[in-house]
C-alpha positions in Angstrom: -85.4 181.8 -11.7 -83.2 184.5 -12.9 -83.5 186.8 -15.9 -80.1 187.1 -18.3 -81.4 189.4 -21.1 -79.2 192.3 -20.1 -75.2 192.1 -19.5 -73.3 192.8 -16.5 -71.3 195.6 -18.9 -74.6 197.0 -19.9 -76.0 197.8 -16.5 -72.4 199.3 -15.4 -73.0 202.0 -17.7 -76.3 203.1 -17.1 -76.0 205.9 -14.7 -78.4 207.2 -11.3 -77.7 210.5 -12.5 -81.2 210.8 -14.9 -83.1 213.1 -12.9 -86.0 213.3 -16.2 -88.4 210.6 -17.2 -86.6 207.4 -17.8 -86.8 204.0 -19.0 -84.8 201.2 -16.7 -83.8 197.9 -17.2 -85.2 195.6 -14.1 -83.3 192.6 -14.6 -83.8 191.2 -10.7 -87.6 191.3 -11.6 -89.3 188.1 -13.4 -91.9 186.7 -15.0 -94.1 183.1 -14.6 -96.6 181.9 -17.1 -99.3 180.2 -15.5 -102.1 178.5 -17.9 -104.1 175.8 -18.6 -107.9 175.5 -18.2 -107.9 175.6 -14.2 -105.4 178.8 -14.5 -107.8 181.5 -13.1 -109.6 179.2 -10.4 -106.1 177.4 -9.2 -104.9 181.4 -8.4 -107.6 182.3 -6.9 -107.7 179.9 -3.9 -103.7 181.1 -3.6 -103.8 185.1 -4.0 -105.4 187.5 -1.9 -106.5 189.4 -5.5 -110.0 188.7 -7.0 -109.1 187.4 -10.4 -112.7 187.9 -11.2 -111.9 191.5 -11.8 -109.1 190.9 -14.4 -109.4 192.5 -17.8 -107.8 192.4 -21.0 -107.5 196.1 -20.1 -105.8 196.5 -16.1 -104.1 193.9 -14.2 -104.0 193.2 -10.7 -101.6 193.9 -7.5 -101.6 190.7 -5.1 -100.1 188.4 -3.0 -99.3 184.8 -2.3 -99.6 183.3 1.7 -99.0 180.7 3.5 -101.7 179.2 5.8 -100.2 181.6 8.6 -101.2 184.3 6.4 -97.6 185.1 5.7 -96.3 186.2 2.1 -94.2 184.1 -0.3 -94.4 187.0 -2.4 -95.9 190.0 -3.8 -97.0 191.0 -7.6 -98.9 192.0 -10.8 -100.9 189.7 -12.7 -102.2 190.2 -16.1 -104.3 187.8 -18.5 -102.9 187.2 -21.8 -105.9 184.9 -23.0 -108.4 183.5 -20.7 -106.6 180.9 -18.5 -103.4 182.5 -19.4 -102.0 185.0 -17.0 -98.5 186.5 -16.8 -97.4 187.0 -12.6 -94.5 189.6 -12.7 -92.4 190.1 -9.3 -89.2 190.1 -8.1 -86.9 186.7 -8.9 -86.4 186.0 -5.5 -90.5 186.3 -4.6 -91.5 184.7 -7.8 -89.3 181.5 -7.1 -91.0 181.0 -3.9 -93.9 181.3 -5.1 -93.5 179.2 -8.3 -92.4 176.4 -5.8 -95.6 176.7 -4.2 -97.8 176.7 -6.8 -96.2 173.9 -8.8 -95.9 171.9 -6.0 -100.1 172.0 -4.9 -101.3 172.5 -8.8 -100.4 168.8 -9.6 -103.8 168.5 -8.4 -105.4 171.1 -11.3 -105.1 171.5 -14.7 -102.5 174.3 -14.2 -99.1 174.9 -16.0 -96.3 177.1 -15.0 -93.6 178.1 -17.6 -90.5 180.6 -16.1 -90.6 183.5 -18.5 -86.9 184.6 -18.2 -85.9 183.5 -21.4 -88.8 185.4 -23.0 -89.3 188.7 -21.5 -87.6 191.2 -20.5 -88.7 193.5 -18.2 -88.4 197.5 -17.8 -89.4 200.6 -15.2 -90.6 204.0 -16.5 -90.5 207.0 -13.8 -90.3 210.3 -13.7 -92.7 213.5 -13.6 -96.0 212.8 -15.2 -95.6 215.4 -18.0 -92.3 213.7 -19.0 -93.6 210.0 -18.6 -96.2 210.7 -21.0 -93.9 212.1 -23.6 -91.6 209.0 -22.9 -94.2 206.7 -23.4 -95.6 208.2 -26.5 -91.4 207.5 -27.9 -92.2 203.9 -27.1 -95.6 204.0 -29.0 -97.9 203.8 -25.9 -100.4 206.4 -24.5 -100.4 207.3 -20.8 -102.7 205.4 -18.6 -104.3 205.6 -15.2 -103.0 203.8 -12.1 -104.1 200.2 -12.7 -104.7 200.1 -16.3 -102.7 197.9 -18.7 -102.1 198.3 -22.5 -101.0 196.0 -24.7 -99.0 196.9 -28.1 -97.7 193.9 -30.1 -96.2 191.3 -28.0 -95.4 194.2 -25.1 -97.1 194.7 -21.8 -97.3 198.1 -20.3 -99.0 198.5 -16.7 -99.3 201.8 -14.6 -98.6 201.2 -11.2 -99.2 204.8 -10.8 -100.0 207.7 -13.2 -96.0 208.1 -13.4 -94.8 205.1 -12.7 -94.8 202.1 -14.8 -93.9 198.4 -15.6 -92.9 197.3 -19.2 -92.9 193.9 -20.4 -91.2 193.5 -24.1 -89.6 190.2 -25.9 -85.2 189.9 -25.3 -85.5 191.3 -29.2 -86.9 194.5 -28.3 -85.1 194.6 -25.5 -82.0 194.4 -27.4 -83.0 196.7 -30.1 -83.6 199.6 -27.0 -80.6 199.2 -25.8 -78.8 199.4 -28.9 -80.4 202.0 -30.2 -79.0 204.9 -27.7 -82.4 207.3 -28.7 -83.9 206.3 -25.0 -83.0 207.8 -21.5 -81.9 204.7 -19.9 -81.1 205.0 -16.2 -79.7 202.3 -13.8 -82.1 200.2 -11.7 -81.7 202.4 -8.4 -83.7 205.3 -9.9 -86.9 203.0 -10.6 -85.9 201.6 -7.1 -86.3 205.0 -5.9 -89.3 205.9 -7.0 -90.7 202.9 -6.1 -90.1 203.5 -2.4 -91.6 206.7 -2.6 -94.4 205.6 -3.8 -94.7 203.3 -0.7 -95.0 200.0 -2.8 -92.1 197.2 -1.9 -91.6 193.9 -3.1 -89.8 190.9 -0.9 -86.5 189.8 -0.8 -85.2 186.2 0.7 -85.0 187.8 3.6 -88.6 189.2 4.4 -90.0 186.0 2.6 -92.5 184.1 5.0 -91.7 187.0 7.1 -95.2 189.5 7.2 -99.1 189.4 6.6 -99.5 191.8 3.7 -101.5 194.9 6.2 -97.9 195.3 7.5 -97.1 196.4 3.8 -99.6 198.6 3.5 -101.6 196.0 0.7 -105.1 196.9 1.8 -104.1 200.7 0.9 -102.9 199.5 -2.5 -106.2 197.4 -3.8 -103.9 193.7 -3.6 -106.1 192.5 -1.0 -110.4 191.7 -1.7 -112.3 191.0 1.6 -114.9 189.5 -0.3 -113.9 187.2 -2.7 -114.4 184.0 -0.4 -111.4 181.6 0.7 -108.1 182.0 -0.3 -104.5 180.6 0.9 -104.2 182.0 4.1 -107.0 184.1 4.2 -108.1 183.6 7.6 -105.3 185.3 9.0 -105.5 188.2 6.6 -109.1 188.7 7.2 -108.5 188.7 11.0 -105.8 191.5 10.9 -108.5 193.6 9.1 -112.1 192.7 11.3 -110.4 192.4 14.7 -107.6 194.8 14.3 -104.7 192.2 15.0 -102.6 194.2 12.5 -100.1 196.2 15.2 -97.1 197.3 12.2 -97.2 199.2 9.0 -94.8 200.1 6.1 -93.4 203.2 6.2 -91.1 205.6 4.0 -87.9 206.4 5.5 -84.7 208.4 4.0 -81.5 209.9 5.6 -78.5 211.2 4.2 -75.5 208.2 4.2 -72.8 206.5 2.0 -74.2 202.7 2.9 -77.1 200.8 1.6 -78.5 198.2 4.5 -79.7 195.0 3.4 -83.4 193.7 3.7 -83.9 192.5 7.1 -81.5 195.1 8.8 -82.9 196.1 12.2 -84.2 199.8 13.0 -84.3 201.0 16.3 -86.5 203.4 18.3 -85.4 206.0 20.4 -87.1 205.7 24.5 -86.0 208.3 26.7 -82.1 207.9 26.4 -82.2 204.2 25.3 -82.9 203.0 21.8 -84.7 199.6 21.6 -85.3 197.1 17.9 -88.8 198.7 16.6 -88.6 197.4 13.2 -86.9 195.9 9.9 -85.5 197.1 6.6 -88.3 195.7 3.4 -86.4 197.7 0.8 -83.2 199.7 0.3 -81.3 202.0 -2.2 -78.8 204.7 -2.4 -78.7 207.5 -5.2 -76.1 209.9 -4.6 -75.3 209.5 -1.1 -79.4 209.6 -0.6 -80.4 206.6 1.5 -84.4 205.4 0.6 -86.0 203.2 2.7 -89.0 200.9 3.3 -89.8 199.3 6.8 -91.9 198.2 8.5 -92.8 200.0 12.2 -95.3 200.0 15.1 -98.6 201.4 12.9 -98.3 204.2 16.0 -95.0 205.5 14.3 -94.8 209.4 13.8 -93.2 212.5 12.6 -91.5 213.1 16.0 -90.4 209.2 16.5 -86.7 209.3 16.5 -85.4 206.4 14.5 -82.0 205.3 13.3 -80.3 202.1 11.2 -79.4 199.6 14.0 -75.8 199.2 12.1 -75.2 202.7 11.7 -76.2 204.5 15.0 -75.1 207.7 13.7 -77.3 207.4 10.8 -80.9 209.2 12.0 -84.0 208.4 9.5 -86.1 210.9 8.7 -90.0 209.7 7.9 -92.0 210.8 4.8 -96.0 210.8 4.4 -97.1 207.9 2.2 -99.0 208.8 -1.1 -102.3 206.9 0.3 -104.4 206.3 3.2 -103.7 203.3 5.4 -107.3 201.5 6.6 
């Protein structure tokens, strides 16, 4: 799965520079169709979301286990039609989990369609204030975090109050981009943001890697405690009543040229020696800015001295995340 609505050439120009509100093409971010009259029962025996609380009118943040409890991926789910739901998450996530799903829902009455060649899919950040005005230039009014609106064949969901998702057709898309009224920025800045706001999506290499606590899910509504059984939902309801869970996500940033890849090992200073502590979920560098999300011993603090395993000189600083972890 991999979206091609958006040229090489395109994204080359779109600068990190944008420091207002801003629309952003997100062309490593896809979408699956899933429908058919078992749509909503096959997901929710494989999410840790209660699809019972989907609305024409919100959508919901999950994610997709194995039996270990372990994440193929993380997402947002919206419902077009009843039985009809859109999943939108990064390609690499989505493909795993598409393989998962089509492979078990041979049993229901479940279709899955790749929505690459259909939609196209966008980031809007910035301050509030300026979000709102930006979204009004598309024809939308501002929503609250977890709210969806739908305008013609588009999809808009608030992640936060300043920080959304858009979901148009490869025409609008097109027509955007051509246009040259909008303040397009490059996929970093979106990036950015969503670091800061603590939320992460998986690349190949966390896949299969972490129970959804140790990415801060439960703080994010993506996981219901009481929806009954789910794929892998032992595990995850283990980490929460017995208080397994030992790691957390956390926001990290230093000043450095490189970007480390997902996986990359941080390390944890101990008196004079510096042992592995955790790993790199989520990278990106704006202007010499280094953002990260990784996940750490859920004992991690201010005054832990941390540093990029690859780059000992580089020293990470840690940031309060916007919510409270349970």
């Amino acid at each position: 799965m991999q979206s091609s609505w958006i040229h090489a050439e395109q994204l080359a120009h779109l600068s990190n520079q944008q420091s207002a509100a801003c629309i952003v093409p997100l062309p490593g971010f896809d979408v699956l169709r899933v429908h058919g009259p078992d749509a909503e029962k096959y997901l929710q025996s494989q999410t840790t979301c209660d699809l019972r609380r989907l609305t024409p009118d919100n959508f919901l943040r999950g994610a997709h286990c194995d039996a270990k409890g372990k994440m193929w991926s993380v997402f947002h789910l919206l419902q077009q039609r009843s039985n009809d739901l859109l999943v939108v998450a990064y390609r690499d996530e989505l493909a795993a989990s598409f393989a998962q799903w089509q492979k078990f829902g041979v049993f229901s009455k479940v279709s899955f369609e790749p929505g690459q060649q259909q939609w196209a899919v966008f980031g809007i950040t910035g301050a509030e204030a300026e979000v709102k005005q930006l979204l009004q230039q598309l024809g939308f009014t501002a929503l609250s975090s977890g709210q969806r609106q739908q305008q013609q064949a588009m999809h808009l969901l608030a992640l936060t109050d300043d920080h959304y998702l858009l979901l148009c057709s490869h025409q609008q898309a097109h027509q955007w981009l051509n246009d040259g009224s909008l303040p397009f920025a490059a996929p970093t800045r979106w990036l950015q943001a969503h670091i800061q706001h603590g939320f992460c999506y998986l690349e190949q290499e966390s896949i299969g890697q972490y129970v959804p606590q140790m990415l801060n899910l439960q703080a994010q509504d993506a996981i219901s405690f009481d929806k009954g059984c789910y794929l892998g939902q032992e595990m995850v309801a283990r980490m929460k009543y017995l208080g397994k869970n030992k790691r957390a996500a956390y926001i990290l940033s230093a000043t450095a040229n490189s970007t480390p890849v997902a996986g990359s090992d941080i390390e944890m200073q101990l008196d004079t020696n510096w042992r592995r502590a955790g790993q790199v979920i989520n990278a990106v560098n704006v202007n010499q800015q280094l953002w990260l999300l990784a996940v750490l011993p859920n004992d991690t603090t201010a005054n832990t001295q941390l540093r990029l395993a690859t780059e000992p000189e580089t020293l990470l600083e840690l940031h309060p995340l916007p919510y409270t972890l349970q």
